[in-house]
Structure formats: structure tokens, C-alpha cells
C-alpha positions as CSV (number, residue, x, y, z in Angstrom):
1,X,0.0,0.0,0.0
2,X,2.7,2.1,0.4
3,X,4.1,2.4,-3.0
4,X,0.4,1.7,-4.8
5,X,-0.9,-1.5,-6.2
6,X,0.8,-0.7,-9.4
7,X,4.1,-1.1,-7.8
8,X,2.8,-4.1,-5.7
9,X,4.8,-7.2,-6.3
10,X,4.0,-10.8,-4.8
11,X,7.5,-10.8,-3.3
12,X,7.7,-7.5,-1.8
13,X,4.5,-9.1,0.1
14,X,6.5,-12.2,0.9
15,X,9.7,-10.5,2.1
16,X,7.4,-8.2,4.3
17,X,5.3,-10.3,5.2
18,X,8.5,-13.0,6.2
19,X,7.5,-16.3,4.3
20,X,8.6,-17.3,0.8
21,X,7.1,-16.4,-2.7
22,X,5.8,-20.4,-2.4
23,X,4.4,-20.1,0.4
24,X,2.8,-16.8,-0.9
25,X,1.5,-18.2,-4.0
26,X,0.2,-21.7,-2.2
27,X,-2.7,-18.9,0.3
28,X,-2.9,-16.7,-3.2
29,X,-2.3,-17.7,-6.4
30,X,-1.9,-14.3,-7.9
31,X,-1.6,-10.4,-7.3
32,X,-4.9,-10.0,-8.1
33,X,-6.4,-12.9,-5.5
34,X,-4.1,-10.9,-3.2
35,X,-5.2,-7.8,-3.6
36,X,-9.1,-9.1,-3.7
37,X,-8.7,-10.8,-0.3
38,X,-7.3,-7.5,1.0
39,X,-10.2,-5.8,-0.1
40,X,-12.6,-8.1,1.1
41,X,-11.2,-8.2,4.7
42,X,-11.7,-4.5,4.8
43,X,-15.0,-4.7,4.0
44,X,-15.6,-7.0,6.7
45,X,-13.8,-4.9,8.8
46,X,-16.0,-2.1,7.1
47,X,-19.2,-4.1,7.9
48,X,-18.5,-4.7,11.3
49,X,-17.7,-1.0,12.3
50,X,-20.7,-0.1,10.3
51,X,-22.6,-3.0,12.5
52,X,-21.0,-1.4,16.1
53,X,-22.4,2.3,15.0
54,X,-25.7,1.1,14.0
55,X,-26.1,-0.2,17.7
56,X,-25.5,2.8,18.9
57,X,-28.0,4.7,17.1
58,X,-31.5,5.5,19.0
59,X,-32.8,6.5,15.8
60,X,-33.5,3.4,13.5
61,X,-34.2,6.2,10.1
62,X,-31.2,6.8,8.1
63,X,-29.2,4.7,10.8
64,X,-27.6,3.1,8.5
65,X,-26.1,6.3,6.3
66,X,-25.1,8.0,9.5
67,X,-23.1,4.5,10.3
68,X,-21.6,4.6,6.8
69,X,-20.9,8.4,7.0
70,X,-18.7,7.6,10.5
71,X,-17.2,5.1,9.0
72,X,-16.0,6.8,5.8
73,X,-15.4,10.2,7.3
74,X,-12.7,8.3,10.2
75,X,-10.9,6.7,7.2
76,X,-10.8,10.3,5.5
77,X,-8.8,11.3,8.4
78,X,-6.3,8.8,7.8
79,X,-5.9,10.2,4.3
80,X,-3.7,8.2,2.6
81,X,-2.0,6.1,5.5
82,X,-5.5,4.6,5.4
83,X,-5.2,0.7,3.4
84,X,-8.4,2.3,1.9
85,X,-6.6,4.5,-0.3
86,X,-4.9,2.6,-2.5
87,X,-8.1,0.5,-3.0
88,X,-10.3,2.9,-3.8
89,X,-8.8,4.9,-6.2
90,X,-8.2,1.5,-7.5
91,X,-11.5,0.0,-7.5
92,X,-12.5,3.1,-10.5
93,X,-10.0,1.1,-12.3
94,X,-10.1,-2.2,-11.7
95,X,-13.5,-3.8,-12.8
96,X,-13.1,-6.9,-9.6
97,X,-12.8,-4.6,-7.3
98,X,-15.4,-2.2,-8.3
99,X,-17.8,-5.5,-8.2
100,X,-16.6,-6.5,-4.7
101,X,-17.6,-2.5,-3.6
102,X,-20.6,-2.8,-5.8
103,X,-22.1,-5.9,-4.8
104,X,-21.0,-5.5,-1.1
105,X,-23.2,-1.6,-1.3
106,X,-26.1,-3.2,-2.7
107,X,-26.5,-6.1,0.0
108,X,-26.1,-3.3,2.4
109,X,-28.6,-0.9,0.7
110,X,-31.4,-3.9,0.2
111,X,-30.9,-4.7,3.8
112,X,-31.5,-1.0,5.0
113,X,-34.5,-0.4,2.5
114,X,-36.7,0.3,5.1
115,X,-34.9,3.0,7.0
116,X,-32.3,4.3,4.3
117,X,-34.2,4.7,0.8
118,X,-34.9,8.2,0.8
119,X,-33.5,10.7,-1.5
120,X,-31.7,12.8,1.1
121,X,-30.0,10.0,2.7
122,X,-28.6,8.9,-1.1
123,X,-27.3,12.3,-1.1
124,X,-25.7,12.2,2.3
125,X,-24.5,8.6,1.3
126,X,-22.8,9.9,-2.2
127,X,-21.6,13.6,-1.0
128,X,-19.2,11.2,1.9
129,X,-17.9,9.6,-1.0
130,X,-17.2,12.6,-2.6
131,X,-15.7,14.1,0.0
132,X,-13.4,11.0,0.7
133,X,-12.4,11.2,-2.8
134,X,-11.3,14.8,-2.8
135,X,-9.8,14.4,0.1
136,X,-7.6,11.8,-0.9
137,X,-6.6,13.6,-4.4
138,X,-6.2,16.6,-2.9
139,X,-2.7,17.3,-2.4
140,X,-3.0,19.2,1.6
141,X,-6.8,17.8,2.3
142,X,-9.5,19.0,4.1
143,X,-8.3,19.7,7.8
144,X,-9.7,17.6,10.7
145,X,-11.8,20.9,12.1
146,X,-13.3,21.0,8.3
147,X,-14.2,17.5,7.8
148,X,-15.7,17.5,11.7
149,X,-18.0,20.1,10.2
150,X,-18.7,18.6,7.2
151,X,-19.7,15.2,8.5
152,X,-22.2,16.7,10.8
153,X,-23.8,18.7,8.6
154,X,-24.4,15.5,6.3
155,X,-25.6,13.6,9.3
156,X,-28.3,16.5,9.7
157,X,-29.4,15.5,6.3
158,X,-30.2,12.0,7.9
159,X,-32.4,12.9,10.6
């Protein structure tokens, strides 16, 4: 992640990771199995912060946006030390990973029909995105004091 997935080779994985190319290869057969399992675990992880914020919402409308909208805006703030980065610019590029990201929205979004299919919570859902994506080609960012301000206003949009 540190040098891009362009730059990512299986046995700069292995040397960092301390096992050998084989051993590598016999867990994931290729770069791109690699780099899918990566993004798959951080959608779990994703899913489970998501899960955790959801429980501690009182209000069961738009819980699940203001969940996703926590989520995304603390990985923001990481910028790009986030493992998020790399992936996501990727995933405009890479047609697996924009399936994985697809299919694992649209399971969330039929799940949340009933409390998160309203017009102002798709626009609360896509401006985080946006945000997260200028943020990250920005060059300085949005400060912390910004993106606090901005991620509570969105979460107004929710209620």
C-alpha cells in the first residue's frame, strides 16, 4: 500500500510479510487474489464498524447512512495512510474490485430499504464519497476541524 498496487509485487508481500514467494503463492495464487482478499477483509472490517455504530443509534431512520458516513469520514482522516486508499482509487480502475464494492453496497442498501431509501440519505451517502475522494486527491486535504464540520452537517441531512 505504500508504493500503490501498481508497484505491488508478490515478493515484496513475501519479504514483508516474512514467508517465501511459495508459500505466498500456495494462500494466493496471484496479485490480483491478493489484492481481492485485502479488499474483502476491509469490507468485513467495514461491515463490522458499520454494525457497532448502527447499535448505537437510538434512531432506526437513516441509521444506516449515518453508520456509513462515521465510518468513511474516520478513514478520511487517515488520508492516505489509510489501506483504503490505495483501494479505492483502485476500485474506478479495476473492474473486480469495483464488483466486490458494488455488490457488497447493494447487499447493504437492500438490507437498510426500510430506513435508508430516501433521497436525502442517497445524497448524504454519495456527498461522503465525494468528500473521501477529494480528500484523498487533494494534495493538503481538508483539515480535521473541516471534515468534523462537514460530516455533521451530512448527518443533519439523515435525521
Amino acid at each position: 500500500m505504500d508504493q500503490g498496487l501498481g508497484s505491488l509485487t508478490l515478493q515484496a508481500v513475501a519479504d514483508a510479510a516474512s514467508v517465501t514467494k511459495g508459500g505466498l503463492l500456495h494462500h494466493f495464487p496471484s496479485k490480483q487474489a491478493l489484492i481481492g482478499a485485502v479488499f474483502r477483509d476491509l469490507l468485513q472490517k467495514l461491515d463490522a464498524q458499520i454494525d457497532r455504530l448502527m447499535s448505537e443509534d437510538d434512531s432506526k431512520r437513516g441509521g444506516f447512512t449515518r453508520a456509513y458516513i462515521d465510518a468513511f469520514f474516520q478513514v478520511t482522516l487517515e488520508g492516505s495512510e489509510s489501506p483504503w486508499a490505495a483501494l479505492s482509487i483502485s476500485c474506478m480502475t479495476d473492474p473486480h474490485l469495483r464488483t466486490l464494492w458494488s455488490d457488497w453496497m447493494q447487499k447493504r442498501l437492500k438490507r437498510h430499504a426500510e430506513t435508508d431509501d430516501h433521497p436525502d440519505l442517497k445524497i448524504a451517502r454519495y456527498a461522503a464519497d465525494g468528500i473521501w475522494l477529494a480528500n484523498l486527491t487533494e494534495t493538503n486535504g481538508l483539515s480535521a476541524k473541516e471534515l468534523d464540520a462537514l460530516r455533521e452537517q451530512l448527518k443533519n441531512l439523515t435525521k
